[in-house]
N, C-alpha and C positions, 0 to 999 in steps of 0.2 A: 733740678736743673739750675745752672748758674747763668748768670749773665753779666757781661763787665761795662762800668759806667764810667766815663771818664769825667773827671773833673778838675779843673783846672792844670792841666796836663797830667793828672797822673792816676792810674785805671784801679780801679774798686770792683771787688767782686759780688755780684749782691744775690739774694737768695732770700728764700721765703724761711721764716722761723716760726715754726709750729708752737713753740710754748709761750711766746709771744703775741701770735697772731700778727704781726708785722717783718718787713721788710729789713734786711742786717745787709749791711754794707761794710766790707773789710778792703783796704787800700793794700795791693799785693807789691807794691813798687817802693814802698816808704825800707827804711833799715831798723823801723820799728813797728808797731801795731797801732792803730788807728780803727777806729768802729765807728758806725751811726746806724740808729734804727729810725725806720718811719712808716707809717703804716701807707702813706703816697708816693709817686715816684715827684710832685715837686718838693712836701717835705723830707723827701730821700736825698736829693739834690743841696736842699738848705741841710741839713742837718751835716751830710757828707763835708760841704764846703765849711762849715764850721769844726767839725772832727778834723780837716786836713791843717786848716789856721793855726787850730791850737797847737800841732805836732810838729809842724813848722817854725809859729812861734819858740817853741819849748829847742828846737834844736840850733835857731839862731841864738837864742842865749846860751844854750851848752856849747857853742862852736863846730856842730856835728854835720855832716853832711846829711839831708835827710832822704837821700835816693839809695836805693840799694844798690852795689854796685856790682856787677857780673864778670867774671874772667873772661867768657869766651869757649870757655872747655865745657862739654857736656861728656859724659859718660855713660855709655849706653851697654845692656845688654844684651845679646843676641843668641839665637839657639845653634849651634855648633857647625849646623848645614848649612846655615844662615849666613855664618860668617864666612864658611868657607867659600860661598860666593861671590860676595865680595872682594876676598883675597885675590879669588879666580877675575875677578872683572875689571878690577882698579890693573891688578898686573899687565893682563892683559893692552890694556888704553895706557901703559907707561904709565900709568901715576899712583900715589901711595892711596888707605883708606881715607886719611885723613883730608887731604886732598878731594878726593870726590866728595865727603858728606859736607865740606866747608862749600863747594861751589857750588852741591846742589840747595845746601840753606839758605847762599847769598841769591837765588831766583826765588823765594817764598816758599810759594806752597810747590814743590817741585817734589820727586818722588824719586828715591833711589832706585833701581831696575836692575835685579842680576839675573 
């Protein structure tokens, strides 16, 4: 199991590492890769915060932006009955797929329903 840590606004995924016996943190948000281990979650925290500094550091001197940046478009796949209900249910309510899954993302955790 995973769980995400944030720090100093930007979220790390952390997990137990078996050949280690300690604690591996990976920052999912940077447009590069960023690690820290520790065997506590406060040296997880110092270790993280100094992994995120350096990668920081390193991208204001290169001129880089260091957040990943997102489109917006996700691509999904769906099982053929699957989709064709949605086709069937978006038409119906006058509106396109794309349409319904943008509105039902912009509520959270909201659930599509056909």
């Amino acid at each position: 199991m995973k769980n995400v840590m944030e720090i100093d606004g930007f979220k790390a995924l952390i997990a137990f590492d078996s050949e280690t016996s300690q604690c591996r943190g990976e920052f999912v948000d940077l447009n590069g890769r960023a690690v820290f281990y520790a065997a506590d979650v406060k040296s997880l925290k110092r270790e993280g915060k100094t992994s995120l500094k350096v990668f920081l550091d390193m991208c204001l001197e290169d001129g880089v932006e260091p957040r990943k940046s997102y489109s917006g478009k996700l691509v999904v796949r769906l099982p053929v009955v699957l989709h064709e209900r949605a086709a069937v249910s978006a038409t119906s309510q006058g509106k396109s797929h794309e349409c319904m899954a943008g509105r039902c993302g912009s509520r959270g955790n909201a659930r599509l329903r056909f």
